[in-house]
N, C-alpha and C positions, 0 to 999 in steps of 0.2 A: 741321393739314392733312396729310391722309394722303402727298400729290407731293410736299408739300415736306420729309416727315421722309425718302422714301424716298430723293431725289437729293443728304439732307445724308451719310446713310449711304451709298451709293455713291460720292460724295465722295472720304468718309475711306478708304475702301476703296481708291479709285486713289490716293489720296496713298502708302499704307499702301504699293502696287503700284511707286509711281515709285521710295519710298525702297528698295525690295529688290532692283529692278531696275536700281539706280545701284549699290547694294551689290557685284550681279552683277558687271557690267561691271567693276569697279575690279578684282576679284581675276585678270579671264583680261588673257590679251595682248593691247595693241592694232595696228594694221597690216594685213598681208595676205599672203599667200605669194606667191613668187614660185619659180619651178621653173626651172633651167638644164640645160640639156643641156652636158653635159662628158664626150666620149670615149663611152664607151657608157652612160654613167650619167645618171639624171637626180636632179640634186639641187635642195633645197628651204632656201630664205632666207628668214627673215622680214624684210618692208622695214616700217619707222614712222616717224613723224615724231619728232623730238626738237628743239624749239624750231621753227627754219624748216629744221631741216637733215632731210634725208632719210636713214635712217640701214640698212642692212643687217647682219642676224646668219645666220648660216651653223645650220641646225638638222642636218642630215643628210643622207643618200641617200635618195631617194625608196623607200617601202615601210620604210622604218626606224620602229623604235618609238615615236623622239624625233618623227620628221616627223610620223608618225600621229596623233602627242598633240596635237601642235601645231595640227594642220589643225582636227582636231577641236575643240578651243579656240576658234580663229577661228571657224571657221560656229557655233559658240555661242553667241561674245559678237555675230555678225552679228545671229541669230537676237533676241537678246534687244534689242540696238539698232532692232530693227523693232515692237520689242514695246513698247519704252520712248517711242517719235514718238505707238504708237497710244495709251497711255496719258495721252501728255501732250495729245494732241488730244481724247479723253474727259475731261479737267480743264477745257480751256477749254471743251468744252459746255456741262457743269456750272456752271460759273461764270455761262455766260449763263442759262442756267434760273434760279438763284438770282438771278441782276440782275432776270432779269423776276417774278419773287415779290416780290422787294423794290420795284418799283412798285407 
């Protein structure tokens, strides 16, 4: 049946999707910037969790190379964390399609 070869291969395809997009994620940093004003400057921390502890690293002054990379990184792995929810919601559709072929 032509629906049901088509949504085993779309399937494989999001699986294929989840494992490169977990891949993703693992290599950038996780957490969130947070930006302080100190004096006239404004500088830029990464805050993360580490166990139950909330933990801050100090990256730079705002407009610095280091912060740039960083920021950049964060809205990436955001990016890709929005990508990976849609993904796994397109698995469970799948799954249900397949449940109802297998009645």
């Amino acid at each position: 049946m032509i629906i049901k070869d088509v949504n085993r291969e779309e399937y494989e395809r999001q699986l294929k999707l989840l494992e490169s997009y977990r891949a993703m994620i693992s290599q950038l940093p996780k957490g969130c910037i947070n930006k302080k004003k100190r004096g006239n400057g404004i500088y830029i921390y990464l805050n993360y969790r580490e166990g139950s502890k909330v933990k801050s690293r100090y990256i730079g002054k705002s407009g610095s190379d280091a912060a740039e990379k960083i920021v950049v990184q964060i809205e990436k792995r955001r990016d890709i964390e929005n990508k990976l929810k849609e993904v796994k919601n397109n698995i469970c559709e799948l799954e249900r399609v397949k449940k109802w072929f297998q009645t």
